[in-house]
C-alpha positions in Angstrom: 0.0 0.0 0.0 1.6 3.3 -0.7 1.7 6.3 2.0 -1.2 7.8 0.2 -3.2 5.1 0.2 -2.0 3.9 4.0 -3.6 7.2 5.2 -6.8 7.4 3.7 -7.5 4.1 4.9 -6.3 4.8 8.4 -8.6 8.4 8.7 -11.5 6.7 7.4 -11.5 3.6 9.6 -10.4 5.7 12.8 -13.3 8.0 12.2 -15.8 5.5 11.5 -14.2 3.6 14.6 -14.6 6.6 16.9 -17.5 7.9 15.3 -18.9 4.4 16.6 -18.0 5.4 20.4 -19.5 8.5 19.6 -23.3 7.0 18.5 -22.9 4.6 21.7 -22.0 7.4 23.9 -24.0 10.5 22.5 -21.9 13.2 24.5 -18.6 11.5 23.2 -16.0 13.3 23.2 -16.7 16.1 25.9 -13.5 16.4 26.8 -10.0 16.2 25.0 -8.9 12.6 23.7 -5.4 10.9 23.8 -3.6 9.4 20.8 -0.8 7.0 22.6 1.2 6.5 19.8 3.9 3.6 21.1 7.0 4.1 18.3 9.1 7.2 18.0 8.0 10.3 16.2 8.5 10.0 12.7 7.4 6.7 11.8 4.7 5.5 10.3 2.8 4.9 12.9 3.7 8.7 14.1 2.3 9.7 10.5 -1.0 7.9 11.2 -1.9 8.8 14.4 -1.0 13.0 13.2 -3.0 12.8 10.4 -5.8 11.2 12.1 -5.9 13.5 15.3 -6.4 16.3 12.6 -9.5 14.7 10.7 -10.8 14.0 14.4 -10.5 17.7 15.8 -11.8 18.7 12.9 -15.2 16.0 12.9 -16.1 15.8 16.4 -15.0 19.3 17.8 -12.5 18.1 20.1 -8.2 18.1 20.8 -6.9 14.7 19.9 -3.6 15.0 21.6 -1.1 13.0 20.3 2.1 11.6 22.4 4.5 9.2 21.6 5.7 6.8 24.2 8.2 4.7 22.7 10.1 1.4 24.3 10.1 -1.7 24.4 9.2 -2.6 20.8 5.6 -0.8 21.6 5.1 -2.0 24.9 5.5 1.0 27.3 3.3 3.3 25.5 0.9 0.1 25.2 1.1 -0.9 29.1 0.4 3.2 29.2 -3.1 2.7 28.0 -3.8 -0.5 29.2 -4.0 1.1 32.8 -5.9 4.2 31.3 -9.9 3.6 31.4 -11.3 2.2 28.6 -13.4 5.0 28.1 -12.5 6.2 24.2 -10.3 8.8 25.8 -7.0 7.2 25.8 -6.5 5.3 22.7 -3.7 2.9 21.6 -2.2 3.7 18.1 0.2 0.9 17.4 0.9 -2.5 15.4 0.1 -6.2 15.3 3.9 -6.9 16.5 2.9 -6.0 19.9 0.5 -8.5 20.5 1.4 -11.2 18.3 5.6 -10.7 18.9 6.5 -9.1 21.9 4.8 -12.1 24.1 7.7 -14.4 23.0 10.2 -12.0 23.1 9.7 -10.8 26.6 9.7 -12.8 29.6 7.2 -10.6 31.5 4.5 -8.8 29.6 3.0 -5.9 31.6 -0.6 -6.2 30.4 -2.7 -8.6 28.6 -4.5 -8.7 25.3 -7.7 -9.0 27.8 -6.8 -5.4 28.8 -7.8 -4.2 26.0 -11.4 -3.8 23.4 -10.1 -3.7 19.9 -11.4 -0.3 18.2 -9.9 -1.3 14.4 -7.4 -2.7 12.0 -6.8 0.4 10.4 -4.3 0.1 7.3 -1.6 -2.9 6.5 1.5 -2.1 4.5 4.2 -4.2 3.5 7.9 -3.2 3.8 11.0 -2.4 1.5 14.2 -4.5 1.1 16.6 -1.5 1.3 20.3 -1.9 0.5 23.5 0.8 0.9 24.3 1.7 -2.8 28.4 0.5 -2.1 27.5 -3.2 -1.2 26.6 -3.6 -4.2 23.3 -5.0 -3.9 20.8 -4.7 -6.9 18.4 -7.7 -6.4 17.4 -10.0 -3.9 19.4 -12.5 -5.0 22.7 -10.7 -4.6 21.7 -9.9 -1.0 20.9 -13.8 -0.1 24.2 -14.7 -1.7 26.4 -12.4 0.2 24.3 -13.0 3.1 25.1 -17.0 2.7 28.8 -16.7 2.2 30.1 -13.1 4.0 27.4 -12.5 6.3 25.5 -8.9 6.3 24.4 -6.4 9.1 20.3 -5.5 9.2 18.8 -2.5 11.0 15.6 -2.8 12.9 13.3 -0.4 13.9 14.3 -2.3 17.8 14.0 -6.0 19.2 10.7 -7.5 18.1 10.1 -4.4 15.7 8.1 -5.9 12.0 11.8 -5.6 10.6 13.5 -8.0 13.5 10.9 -10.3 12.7 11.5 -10.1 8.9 15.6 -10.5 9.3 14.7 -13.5 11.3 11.9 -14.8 8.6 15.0 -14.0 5.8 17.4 -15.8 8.3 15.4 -19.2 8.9 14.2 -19.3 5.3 17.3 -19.0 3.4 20.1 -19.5 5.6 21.8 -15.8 5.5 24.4 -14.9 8.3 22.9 -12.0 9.5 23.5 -9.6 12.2 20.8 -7.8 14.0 21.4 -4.4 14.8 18.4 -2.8 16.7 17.6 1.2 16.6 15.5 3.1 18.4 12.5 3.3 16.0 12.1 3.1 11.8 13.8 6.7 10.9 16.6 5.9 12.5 17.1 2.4 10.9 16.6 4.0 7.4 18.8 6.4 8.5 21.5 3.9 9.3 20.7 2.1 6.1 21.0 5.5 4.4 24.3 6.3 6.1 26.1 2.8 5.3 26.1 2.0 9.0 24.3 -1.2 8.1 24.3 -3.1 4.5 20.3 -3.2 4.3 17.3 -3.8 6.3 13.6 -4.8 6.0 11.8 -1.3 7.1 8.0 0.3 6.8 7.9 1.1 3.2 7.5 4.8 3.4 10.2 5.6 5.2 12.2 4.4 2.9 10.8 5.4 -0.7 12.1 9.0 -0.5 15.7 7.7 -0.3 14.9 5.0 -2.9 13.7 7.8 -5.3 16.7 9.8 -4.4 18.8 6.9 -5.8 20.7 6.9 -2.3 18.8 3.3 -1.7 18.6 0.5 -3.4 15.5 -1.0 -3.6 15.9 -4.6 -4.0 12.1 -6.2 -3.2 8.8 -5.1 -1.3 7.6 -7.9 0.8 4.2 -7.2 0.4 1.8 -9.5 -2.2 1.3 -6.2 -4.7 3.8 -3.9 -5.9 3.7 -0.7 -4.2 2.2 2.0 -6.8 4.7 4.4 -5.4 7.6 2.1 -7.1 6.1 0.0 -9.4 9.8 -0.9 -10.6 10.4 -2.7 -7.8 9.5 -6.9 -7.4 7.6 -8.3 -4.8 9.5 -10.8 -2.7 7.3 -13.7 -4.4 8.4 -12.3 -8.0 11.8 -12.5 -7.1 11.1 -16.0 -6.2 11.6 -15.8 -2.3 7.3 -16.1 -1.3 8.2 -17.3 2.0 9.6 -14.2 2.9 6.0 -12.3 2.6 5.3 -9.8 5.5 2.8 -7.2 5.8 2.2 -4.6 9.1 -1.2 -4.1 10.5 -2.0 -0.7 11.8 -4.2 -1.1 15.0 -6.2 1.1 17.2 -7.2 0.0 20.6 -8.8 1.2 24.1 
């Protein structure tokens, strides 16, 4: 799905979601309402829940306050709202890894699933196979094979981020040496990608199209089942023959 796209979806099913809370409650909002947005600023994620708090002040005449509580691959901002009542005034703007990753990364979880009423899936995208311009690296198959004999160094966006999981996926399905290198959220793992400080990664799609436009990334796959419109040059993961290594990031709102 491309950034354009991503959005819409997210600011229509976030107003429909809420506008849900707001024909159940009919005084809803009559006070200001909290976006907890649990990844840096700047991410994806970050875009949604902006661009959504403006459509919502806009449509039901009240702040929506966005903060970021990062850490934790999602789950401090998470455990934030999982202690907040589950009122429709503190709501959880985060992804799928939380729930369906972090439990088997982390030995103690400080909330549940049951903590939580699901609100919606908002948007999915898939993400970009980005590589450094001086490794060389122009298709999937030159990563894999570098990978197999030399070994190669991955950004994340952080431990149990969608791109840990994907090195991982790349790791058990084709036998790559790869070492891990978590950041502290996805701009700064494109940044590191974009810097040379890491051969490639597996990061959210729109943060890294602008570099790949700029030719200052190469874009070797997208791992989503469609080409992104945005760069419609570049294979899917299944056209280049490596299906397995299909991955796509849910966009959730919770309360």
């Amino acid at each position: 799905m491309t950034p354009r796209a991503l959005l819409r979806t997210a600011l229509a099913a976030a107003c429909a979601g809420l506008l849900a809370l707001s024909a159940a409650a009919q005084n809803y909002p009559s006070k200001p309402v909290k976006l907890v947005n649990s990844f840096p600023p700047g991410g994806p994620s970050d875009l949604i829940a902006r661009s959504i708090s403006d459509v919502l002040q806009q449509t039901l005449k009240q702040p929506f306050i966005v903060e970021n509580k990062a850490g934790a691959a999602g789950n401090i901002g998470t455990d934030q709202v999982a202690k907040a009542p589950a009122d429709g005034y503190t709501v959880l703007i985060g992804i799928d890894t939380i729930f369906t990753v972090n439990p088997h990364i982390y030995k103690g979880m400080p909330f549940k699933p049951a903590d939580f009423k699901p609100l919606m899936v908002m948007a999915s995208s898939g993400l970009l196979v980005g590589a450094h311009p001086s490794t060389g690296f122009k298709t999937m198959a030159d990563l894999i094979n570098a990978g197999k004999t030399k070994g190669v160094t991955f950004s994340s966006a952080g431990s149990g981020s969608p791109g840990h999981l994907a090195a991982e996926v790349f790791h058990e399905a084709t036998g790559m040496k790869i070492t891990h290198v978590p950041y502290k959220g996805n701009t700064p793992a494109v940044t590191a990608v974009l810097a040379g400080e890491v051969d490639a990664g597996v990061l959210a799609t729109p943060g890294m199209l602008p570099h790949v436009k700029a030719g200052k990334i190469n874009a070797l796959a997208v791992t989503s089942r469609q080409r992104s419109t945005l760069a419609p040059h570049v294979p899917t993961v299944a056209e280049a023959g490596y299906k397995g290594l299909e991955q796509e990031v849910l966009y959730i709102a919770m309360v």
